[in-house]
C-alpha beads as a LAMMPS data file, in Angstrom:
LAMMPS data file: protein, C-alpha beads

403 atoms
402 bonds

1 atom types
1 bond types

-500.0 500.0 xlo xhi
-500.0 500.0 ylo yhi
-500.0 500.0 zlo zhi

Masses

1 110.0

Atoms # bond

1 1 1 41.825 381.749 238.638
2 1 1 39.697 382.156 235.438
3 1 1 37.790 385.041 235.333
4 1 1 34.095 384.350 233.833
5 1 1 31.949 387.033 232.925
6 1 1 27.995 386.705 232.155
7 1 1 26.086 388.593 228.962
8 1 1 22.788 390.019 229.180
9 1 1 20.860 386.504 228.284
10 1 1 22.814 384.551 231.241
11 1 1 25.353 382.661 228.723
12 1 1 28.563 382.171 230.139
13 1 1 31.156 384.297 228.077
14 1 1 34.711 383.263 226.925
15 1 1 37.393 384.542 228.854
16 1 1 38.704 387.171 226.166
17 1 1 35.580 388.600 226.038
18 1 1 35.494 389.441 229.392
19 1 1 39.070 391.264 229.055
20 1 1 38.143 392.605 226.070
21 1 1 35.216 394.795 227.553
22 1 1 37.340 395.453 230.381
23 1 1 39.895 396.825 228.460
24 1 1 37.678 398.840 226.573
25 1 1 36.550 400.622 229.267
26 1 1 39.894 401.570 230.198
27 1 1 43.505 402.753 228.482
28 1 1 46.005 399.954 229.652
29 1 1 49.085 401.551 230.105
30 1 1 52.327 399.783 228.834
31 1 1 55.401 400.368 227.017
32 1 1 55.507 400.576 223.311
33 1 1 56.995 397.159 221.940
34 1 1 60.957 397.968 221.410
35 1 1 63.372 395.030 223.171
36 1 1 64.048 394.196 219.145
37 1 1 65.024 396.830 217.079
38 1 1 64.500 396.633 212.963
39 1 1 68.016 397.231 211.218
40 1 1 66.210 396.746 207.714
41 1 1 65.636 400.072 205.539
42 1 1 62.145 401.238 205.765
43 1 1 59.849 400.162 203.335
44 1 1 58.971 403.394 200.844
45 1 1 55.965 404.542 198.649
46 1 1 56.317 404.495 195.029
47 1 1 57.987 407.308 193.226
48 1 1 57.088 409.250 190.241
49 1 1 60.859 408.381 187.917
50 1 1 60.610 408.917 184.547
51 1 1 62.850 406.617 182.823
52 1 1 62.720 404.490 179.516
53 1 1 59.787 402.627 178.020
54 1 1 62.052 399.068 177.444
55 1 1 61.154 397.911 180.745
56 1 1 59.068 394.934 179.668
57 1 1 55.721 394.005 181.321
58 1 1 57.214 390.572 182.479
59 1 1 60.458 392.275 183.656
60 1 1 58.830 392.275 187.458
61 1 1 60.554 389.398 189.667
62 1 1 60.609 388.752 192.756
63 1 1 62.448 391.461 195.020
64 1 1 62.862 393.238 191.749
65 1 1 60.820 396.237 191.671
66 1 1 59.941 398.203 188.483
67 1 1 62.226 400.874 187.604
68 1 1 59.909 403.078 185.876
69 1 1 57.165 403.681 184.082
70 1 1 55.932 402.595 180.674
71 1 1 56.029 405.552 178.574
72 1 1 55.502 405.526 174.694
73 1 1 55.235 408.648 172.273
74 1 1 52.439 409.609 174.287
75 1 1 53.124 412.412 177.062
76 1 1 50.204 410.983 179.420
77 1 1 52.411 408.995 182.737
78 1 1 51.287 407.112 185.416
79 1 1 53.134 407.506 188.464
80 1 1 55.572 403.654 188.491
81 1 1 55.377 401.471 191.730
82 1 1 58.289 402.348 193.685
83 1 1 62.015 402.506 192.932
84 1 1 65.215 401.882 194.527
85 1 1 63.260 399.383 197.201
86 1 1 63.969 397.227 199.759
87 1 1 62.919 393.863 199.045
88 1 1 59.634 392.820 199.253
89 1 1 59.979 391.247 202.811
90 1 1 59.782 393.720 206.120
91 1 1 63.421 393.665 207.593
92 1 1 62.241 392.193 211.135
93 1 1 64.314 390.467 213.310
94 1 1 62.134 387.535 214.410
95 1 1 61.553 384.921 217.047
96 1 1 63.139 381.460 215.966
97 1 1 63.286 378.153 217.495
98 1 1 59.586 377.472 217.720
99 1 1 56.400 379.109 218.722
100 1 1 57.043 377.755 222.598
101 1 1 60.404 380.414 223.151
102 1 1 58.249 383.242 222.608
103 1 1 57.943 386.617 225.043
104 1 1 56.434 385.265 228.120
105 1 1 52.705 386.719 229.398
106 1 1 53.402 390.197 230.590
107 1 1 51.778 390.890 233.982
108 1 1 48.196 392.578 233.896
109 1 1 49.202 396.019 234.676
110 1 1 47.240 398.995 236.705
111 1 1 44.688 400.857 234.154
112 1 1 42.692 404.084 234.712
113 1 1 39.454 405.269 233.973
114 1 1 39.454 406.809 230.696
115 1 1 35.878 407.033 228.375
116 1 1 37.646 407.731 224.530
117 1 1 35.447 406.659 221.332
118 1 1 38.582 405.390 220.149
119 1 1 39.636 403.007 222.885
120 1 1 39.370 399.906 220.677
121 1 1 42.572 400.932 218.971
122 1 1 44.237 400.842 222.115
123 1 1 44.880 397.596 221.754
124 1 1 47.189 398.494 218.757
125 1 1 48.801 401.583 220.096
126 1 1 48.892 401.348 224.283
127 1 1 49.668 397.577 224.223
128 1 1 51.448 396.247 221.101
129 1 1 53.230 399.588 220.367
130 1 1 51.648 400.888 216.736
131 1 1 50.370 403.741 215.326
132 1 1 47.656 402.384 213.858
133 1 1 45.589 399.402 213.389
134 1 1 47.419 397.209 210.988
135 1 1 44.934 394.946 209.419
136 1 1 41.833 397.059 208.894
137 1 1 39.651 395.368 206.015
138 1 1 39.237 398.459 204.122
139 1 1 41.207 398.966 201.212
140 1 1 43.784 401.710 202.290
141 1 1 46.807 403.071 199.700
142 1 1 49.041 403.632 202.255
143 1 1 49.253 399.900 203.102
144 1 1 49.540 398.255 199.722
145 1 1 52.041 396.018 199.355
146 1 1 54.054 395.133 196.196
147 1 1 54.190 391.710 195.510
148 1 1 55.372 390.222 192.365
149 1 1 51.778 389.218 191.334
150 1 1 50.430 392.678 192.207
151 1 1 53.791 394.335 190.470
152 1 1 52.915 392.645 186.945
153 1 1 49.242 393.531 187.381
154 1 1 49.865 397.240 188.253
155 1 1 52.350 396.945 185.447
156 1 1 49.666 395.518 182.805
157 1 1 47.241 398.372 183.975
158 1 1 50.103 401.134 182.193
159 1 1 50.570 399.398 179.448
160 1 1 47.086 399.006 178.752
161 1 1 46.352 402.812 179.019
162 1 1 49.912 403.960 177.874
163 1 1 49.506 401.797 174.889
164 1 1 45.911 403.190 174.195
165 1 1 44.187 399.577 174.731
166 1 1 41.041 399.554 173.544
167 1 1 40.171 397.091 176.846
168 1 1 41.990 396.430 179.917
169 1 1 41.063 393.118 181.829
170 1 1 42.252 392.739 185.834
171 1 1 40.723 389.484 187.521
172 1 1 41.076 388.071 190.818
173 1 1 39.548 386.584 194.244
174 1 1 37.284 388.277 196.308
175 1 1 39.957 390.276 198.437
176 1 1 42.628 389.242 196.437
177 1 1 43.670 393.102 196.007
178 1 1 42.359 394.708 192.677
179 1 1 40.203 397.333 193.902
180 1 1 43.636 398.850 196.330
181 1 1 45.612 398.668 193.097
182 1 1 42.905 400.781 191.258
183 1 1 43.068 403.086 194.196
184 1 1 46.407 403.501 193.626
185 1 1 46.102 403.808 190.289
186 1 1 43.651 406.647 190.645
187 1 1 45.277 408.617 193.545
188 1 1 48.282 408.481 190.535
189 1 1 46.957 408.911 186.671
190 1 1 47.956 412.393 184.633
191 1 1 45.173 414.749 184.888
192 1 1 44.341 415.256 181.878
193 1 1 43.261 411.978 181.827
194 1 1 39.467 412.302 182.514
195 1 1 38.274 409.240 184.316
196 1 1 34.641 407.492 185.300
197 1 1 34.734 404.621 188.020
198 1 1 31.114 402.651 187.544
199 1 1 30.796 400.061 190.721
200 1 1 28.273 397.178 190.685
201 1 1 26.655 398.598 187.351
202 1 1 23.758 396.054 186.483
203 1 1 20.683 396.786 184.521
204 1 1 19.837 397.641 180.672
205 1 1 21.791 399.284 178.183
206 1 1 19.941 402.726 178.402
207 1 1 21.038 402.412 182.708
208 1 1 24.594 401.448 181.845
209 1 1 24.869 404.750 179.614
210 1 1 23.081 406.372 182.690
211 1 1 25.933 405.111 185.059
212 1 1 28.477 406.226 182.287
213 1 1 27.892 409.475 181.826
214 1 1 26.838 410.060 185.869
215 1 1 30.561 408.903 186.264
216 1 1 32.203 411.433 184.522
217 1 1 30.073 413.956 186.105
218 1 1 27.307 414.010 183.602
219 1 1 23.671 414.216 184.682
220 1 1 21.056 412.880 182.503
221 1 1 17.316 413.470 183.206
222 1 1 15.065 410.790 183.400
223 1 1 13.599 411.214 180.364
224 1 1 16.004 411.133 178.008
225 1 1 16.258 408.859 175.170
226 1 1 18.819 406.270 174.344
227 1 1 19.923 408.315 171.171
228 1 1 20.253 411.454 172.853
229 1 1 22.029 410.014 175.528
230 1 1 24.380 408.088 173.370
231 1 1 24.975 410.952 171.066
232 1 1 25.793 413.599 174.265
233 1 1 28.603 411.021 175.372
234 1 1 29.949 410.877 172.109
235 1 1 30.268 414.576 172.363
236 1 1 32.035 414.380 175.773
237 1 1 34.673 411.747 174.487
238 1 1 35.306 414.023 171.084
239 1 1 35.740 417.292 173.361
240 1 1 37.895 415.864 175.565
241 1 1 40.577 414.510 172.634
242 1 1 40.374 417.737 170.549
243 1 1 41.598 419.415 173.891
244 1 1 43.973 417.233 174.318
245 1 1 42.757 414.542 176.772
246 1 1 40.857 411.428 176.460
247 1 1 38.987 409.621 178.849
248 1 1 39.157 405.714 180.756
249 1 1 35.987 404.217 182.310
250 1 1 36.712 402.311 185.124
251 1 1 34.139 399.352 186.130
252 1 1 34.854 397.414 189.147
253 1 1 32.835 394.145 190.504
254 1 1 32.331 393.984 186.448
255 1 1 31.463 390.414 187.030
256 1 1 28.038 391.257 187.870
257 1 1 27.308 392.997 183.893
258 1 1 25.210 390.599 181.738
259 1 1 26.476 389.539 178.521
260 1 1 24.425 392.382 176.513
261 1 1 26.340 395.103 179.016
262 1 1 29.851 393.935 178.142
263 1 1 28.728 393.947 174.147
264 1 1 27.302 397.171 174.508
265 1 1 30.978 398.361 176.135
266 1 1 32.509 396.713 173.099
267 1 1 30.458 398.756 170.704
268 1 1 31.502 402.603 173.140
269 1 1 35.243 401.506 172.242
270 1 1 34.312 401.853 168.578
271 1 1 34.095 405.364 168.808
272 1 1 37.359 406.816 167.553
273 1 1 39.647 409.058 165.174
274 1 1 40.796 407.650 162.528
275 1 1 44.457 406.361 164.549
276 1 1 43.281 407.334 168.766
277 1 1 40.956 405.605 170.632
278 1 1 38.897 407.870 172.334
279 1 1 37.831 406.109 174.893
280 1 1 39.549 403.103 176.765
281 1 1 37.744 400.640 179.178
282 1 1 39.525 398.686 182.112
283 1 1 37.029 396.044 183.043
284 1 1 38.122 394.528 186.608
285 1 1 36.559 391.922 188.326
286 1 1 36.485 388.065 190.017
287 1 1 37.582 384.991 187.993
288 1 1 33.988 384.131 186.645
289 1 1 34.077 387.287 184.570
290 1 1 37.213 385.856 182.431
291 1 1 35.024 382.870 182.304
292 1 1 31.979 384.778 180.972
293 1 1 34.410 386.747 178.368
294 1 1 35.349 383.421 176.876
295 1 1 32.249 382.233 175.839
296 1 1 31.642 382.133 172.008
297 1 1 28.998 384.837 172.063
298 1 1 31.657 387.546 173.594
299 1 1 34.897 386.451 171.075
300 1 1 34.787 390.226 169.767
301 1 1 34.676 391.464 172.995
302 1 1 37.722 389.330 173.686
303 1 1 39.519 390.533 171.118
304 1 1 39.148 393.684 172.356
305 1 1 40.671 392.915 175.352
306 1 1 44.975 393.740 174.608
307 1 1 45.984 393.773 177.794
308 1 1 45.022 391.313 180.806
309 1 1 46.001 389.705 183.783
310 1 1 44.307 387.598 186.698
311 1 1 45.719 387.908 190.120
312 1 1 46.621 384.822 192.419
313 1 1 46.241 384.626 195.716
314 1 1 50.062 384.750 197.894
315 1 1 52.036 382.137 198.406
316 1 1 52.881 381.171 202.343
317 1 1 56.257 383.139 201.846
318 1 1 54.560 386.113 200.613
319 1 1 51.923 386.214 203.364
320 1 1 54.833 386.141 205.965
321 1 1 55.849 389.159 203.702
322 1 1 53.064 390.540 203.610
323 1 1 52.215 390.333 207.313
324 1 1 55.462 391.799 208.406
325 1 1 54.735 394.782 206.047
326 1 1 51.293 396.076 206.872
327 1 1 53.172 395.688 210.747
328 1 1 55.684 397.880 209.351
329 1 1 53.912 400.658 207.980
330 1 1 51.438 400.573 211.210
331 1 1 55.097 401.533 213.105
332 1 1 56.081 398.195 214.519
333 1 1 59.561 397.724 215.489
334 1 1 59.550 393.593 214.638
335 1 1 57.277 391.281 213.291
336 1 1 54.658 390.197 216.381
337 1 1 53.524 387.280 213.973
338 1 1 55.875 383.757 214.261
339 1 1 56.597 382.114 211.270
340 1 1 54.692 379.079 212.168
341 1 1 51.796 381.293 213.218
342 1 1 51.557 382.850 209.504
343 1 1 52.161 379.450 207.951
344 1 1 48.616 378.677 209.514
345 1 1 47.283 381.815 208.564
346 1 1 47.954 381.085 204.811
347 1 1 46.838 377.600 205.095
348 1 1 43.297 378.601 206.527
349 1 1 43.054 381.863 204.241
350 1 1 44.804 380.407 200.927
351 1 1 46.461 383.519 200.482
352 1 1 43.420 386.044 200.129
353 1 1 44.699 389.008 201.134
354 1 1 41.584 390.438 202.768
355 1 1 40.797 387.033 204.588
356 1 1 44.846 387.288 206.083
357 1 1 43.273 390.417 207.797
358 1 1 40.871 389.185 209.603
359 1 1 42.318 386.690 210.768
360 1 1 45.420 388.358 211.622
361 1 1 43.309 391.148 213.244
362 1 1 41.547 388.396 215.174
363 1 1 44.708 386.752 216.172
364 1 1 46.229 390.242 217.465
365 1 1 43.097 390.271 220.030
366 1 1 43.321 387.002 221.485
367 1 1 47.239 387.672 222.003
368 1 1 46.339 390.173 223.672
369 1 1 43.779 388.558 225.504
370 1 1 46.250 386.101 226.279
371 1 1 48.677 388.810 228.069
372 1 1 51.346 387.998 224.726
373 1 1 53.342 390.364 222.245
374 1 1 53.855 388.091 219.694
375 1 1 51.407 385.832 217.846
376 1 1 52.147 381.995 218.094
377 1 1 50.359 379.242 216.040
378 1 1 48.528 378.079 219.186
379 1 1 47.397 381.607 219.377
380 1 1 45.829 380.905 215.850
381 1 1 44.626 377.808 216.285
382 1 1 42.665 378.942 219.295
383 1 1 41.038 381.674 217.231
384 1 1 39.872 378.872 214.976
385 1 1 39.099 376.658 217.373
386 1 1 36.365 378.905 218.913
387 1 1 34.692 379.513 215.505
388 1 1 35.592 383.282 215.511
389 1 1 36.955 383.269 211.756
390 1 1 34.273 382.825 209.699
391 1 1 36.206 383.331 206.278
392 1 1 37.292 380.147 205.797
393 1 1 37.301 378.360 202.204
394 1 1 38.781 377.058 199.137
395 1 1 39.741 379.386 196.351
396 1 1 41.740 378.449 193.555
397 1 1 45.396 379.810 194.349
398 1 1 46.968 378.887 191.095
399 1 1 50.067 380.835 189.550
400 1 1 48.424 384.276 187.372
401 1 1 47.239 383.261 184.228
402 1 1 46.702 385.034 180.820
403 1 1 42.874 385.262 178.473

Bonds

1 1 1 2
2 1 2 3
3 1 3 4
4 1 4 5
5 1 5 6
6 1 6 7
7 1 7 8
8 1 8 9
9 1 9 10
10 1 10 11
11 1 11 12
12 1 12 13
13 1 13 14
14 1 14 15
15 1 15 16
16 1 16 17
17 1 17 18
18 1 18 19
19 1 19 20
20 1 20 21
21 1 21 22
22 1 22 23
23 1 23 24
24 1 24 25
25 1 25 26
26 1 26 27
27 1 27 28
28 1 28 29
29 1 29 30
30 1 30 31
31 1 31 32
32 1 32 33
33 1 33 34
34 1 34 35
35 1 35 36
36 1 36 37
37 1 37 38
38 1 38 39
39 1 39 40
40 1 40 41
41 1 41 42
42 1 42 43
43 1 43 44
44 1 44 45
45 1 45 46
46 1 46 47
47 1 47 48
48 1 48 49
49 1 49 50
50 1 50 51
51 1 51 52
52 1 52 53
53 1 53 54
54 1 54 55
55 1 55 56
56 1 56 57
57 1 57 58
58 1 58 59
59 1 59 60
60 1 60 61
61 1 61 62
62 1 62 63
63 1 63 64
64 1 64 65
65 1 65 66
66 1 66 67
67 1 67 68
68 1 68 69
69 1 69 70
70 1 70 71
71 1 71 72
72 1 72 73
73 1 73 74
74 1 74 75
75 1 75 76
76 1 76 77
77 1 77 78
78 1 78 79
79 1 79 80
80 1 80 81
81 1 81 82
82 1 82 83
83 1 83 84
84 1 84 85
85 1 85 86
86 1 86 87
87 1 87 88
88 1 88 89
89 1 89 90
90 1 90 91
91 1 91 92
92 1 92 93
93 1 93 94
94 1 94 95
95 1 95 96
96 1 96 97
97 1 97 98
98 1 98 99
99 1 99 100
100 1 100 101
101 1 101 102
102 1 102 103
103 1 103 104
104 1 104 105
105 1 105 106
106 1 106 107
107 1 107 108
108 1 108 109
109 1 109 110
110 1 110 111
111 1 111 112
112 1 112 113
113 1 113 114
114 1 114 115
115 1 115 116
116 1 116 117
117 1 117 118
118 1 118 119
119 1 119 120
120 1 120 121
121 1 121 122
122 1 122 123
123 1 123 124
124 1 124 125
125 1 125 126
126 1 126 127
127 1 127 128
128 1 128 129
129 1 129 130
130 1 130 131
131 1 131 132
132 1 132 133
133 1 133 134
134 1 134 135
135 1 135 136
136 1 136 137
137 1 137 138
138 1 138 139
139 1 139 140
140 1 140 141
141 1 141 142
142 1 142 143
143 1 143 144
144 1 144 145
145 1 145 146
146 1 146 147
147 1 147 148
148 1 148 149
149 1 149 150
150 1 150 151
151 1 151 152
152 1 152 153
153 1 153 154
154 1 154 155
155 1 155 156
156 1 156 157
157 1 157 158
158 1 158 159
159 1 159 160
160 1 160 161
161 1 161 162
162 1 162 163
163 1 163 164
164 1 164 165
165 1 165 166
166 1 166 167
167 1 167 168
168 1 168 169
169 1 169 170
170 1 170 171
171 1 171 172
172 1 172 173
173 1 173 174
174 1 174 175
175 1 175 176
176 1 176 177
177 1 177 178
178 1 178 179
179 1 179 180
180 1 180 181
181 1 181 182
182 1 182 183
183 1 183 184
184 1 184 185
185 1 185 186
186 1 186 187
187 1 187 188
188 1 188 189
189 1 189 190
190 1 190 191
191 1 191 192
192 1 192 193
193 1 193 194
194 1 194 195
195 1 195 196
196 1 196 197
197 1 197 198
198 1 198 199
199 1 199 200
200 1 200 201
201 1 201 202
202 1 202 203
203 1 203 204
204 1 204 205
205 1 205 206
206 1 206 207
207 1 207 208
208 1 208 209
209 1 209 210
210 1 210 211
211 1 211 212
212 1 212 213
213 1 213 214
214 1 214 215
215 1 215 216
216 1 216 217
217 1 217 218
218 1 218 219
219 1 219 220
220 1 220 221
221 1 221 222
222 1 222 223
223 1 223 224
224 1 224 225
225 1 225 226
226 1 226 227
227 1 227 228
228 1 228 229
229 1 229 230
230 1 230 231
231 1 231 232
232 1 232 233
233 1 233 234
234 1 234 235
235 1 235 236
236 1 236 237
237 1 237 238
238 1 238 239
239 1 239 240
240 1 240 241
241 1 241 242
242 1 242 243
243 1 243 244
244 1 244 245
245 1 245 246
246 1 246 247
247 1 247 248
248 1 248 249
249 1 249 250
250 1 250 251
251 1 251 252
252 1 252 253
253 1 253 254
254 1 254 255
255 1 255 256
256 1 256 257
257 1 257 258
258 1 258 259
259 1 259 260
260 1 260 261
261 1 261 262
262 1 262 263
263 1 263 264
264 1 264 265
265 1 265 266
266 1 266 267
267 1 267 268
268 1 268 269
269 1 269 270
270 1 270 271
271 1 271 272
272 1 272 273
273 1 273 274
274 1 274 275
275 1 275 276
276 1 276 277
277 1 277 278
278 1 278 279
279 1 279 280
280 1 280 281
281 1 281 282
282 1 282 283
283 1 283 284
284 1 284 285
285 1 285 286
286 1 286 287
287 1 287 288
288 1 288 289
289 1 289 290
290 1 290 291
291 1 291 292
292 1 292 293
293 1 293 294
294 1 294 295
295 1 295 296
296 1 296 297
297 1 297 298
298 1 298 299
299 1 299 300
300 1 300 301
301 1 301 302
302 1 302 303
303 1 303 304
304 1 304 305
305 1 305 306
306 1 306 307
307 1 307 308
308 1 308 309
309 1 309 310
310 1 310 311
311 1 311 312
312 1 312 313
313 1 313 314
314 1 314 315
315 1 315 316
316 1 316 317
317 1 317 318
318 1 318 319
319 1 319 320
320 1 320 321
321 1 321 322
322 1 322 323
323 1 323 324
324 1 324 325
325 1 325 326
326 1 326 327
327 1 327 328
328 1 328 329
329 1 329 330
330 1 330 331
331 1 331 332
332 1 332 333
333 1 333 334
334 1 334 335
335 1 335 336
336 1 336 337
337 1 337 338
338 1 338 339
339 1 339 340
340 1 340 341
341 1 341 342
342 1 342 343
343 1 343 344
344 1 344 345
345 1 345 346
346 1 346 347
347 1 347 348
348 1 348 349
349 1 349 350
350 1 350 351
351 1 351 352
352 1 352 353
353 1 353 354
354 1 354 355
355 1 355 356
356 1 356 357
357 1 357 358
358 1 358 359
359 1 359 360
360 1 360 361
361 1 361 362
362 1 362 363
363 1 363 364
364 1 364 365
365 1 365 366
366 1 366 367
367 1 367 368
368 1 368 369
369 1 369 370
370 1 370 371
371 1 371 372
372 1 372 373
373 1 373 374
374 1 374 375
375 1 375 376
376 1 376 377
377 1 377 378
378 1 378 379
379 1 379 380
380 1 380 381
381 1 381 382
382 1 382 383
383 1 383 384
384 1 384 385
385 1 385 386
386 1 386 387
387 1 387 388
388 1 388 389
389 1 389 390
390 1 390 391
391 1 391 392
392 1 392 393
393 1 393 394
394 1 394 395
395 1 395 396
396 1 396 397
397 1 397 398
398 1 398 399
399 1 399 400
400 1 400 401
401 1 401 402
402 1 402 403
């Protein structure tokens, strides 16, 4: 018999619902998911190798990682995605034959009384056997997952500041992955490399100094003049490179600068020696920004630009991949998704990382709903069915592209 539960307002509530606040009133209690073990070797973290600087930017392949890091004459290093790794894939054994030979519904089990703030991720760890919540929607380091499209751009990011590039250019989808990689990128650079991350900057060219200089810990009072302020961070970037450093400005969501903002970066990257650059911009943000940088108006600020690289969303393949590694690294012993069921994911998400999450995440709750381990395409389809992903759409999920 269905069970039907009632909300406050006297509408009739789905059945999952009604399991759902159930459940998170109580711990269920039932063994950690382990009748198929995982013979693959674990998926690592990237190392810090220092090797030779001829590996080539386009050297990246599929389940070929990079085997070091660019390094020039230059003693500054940023830590190389990993080495030595397992490809790209999660080693899962997996359910074949269709989504209909799948675990059968596990009986509802006894639960007891148990008031925890934390109870939602019980879901995760009492019933399906993880450590964590897998597909969490905020950008997390120890997550990220190396595929070939993500290799090349991490790959473009050293060269452009191991090569001393004046401007580095990152684009990509909403979700699509370029704010983990500049996580990673931080949590990694040399430390004598003093860096500023500006976020949604917007405003004149006096407030885009402001944001500057507030980045790399400089405060400005209100009242200070353009030429003061201008002439105090030319200061900072000069002291930094006669100690030895220099300094990279970060801007992310740089799609939402103007067309005077991004000129007015060009003219900061004309402050130099007479062979450094003393300052070096990497300007990351979604696909309309490339746009914007190729309009007539902005052709020296393209010229600027010496390193570049737009990320595309992942291909079906690599969303299975990528699916069965974020399951992986949240301590899964196989891959709870079916083939067919991530085939539908990347058909309704084209790919988008972030949008595979929450659907995935939404998937993982009506399986469980559904008294299921592993996630079938019926599963899926019933999450769309009932309207409860709303991040549907088209985005354009051609191959990466160059300026």
């Amino acid at each position: 018999m269905i069970k039907q539960s009632f909300g406050t307002d006297g509408v009739l509530l789905p059945h999952f619902i009604h399991k759902l606040r159930f459940f998170l009133r109580s711990r269920k209690k039932s063994r950690p998911v382990s009748d198929v073990s995982d013979t693959g070797d674990a998926y690592p973290s990237p190392d810090v190798l220092r090797e030779r600087a001829d590996e080539q930017v386009n050297s990246a392949t599929p389940n070929q990682p990079v085997k070091g890091p660019l390094k020039l004459q230059s003693d500054f290093l940023i830590a190389p995605i990993g080495t030595n790794e397992s490809p790209i894939g999660a080693q899962f054994e997996t359910n074949e034959g269709g989504f209909d030979k799948i675990d059968p519904p596990e009986p509802v089990r006894e639960v007891k009384e148990q008031s925890s703030e934390n109870s939602i991720l019980d879901i995760y760890t009492d019933y399906f056997g993880l450590n964590v919540r897998p597909f969490s929607l905020v950008p997390d380091p120890d997550f990220i997952f190396w595929s070939p499209a993500h290799r090349r751009a991490y790959t473009m990011l050293e060269y452009g500041l191991l090569t001393r590039s004046p401007i580095t250019l990152i684009t990509g989808e909403v979700g699509s992955g370029k704010t983990t990689l500049l996580h990673h990128l931080l949590k990694n650079i040399d430390d004598r490399i003093k860096v500023g991350l500006v976020a949604n900057a917007q405003g004149s060219r006096g407030e885009l100094l402001r944001w500057v200089m507030m980045s790399l810990g400089k405060r400005i009072s209100a009242d200070t003049n353009y030429v003061d302020m201008f002439e105090a961070f030319q200061k900072l970037l000069i002291d930094e490179y006669a100690q030895g450093g220099r300094v990279v400005i970060i801007f992310d969501e740089a799609q939402n600068l103007s067309r005077e903002s991004l000129e007015e970066l060009r003219m900061f990257t004309n402050i130099n020696s007479n062979k450094d650059e003393l300052l070096q911009l990497v300007i990351v943000g979604q696909p309309e920004l490339r746009e914007m940088i190729r309009q007539p108006g902005l052709r020296q600020f393209a010229q600027r630009v010496a390193a570049n690289f737009h990320l595309g969303a992942m291909d079906s393949t690599t969303v299975y991949d990528y699916i069965g590694h974020r399951l992986r690294a949240a301590g899964a012993a196989k891959n709870l998704f079916h083939r067919s069921a991530s085939d539908l994911i990347f058909e309704k998400t084209n790919g988008v990382p972030r949008l595979v999450n929450q659907l995935c995440d939404l998937a993982m709750v009506y399986t469980f709903t559904n008294n299921q381990k592993i996630v079938t395409y019926r599963t899926v389809q019933q999450v769309l069915d009932d309207g409860a992903f709303f991040g549907a759409g088209s985005f354009d999920s051609s191959e990466s592209s160059n300026l």
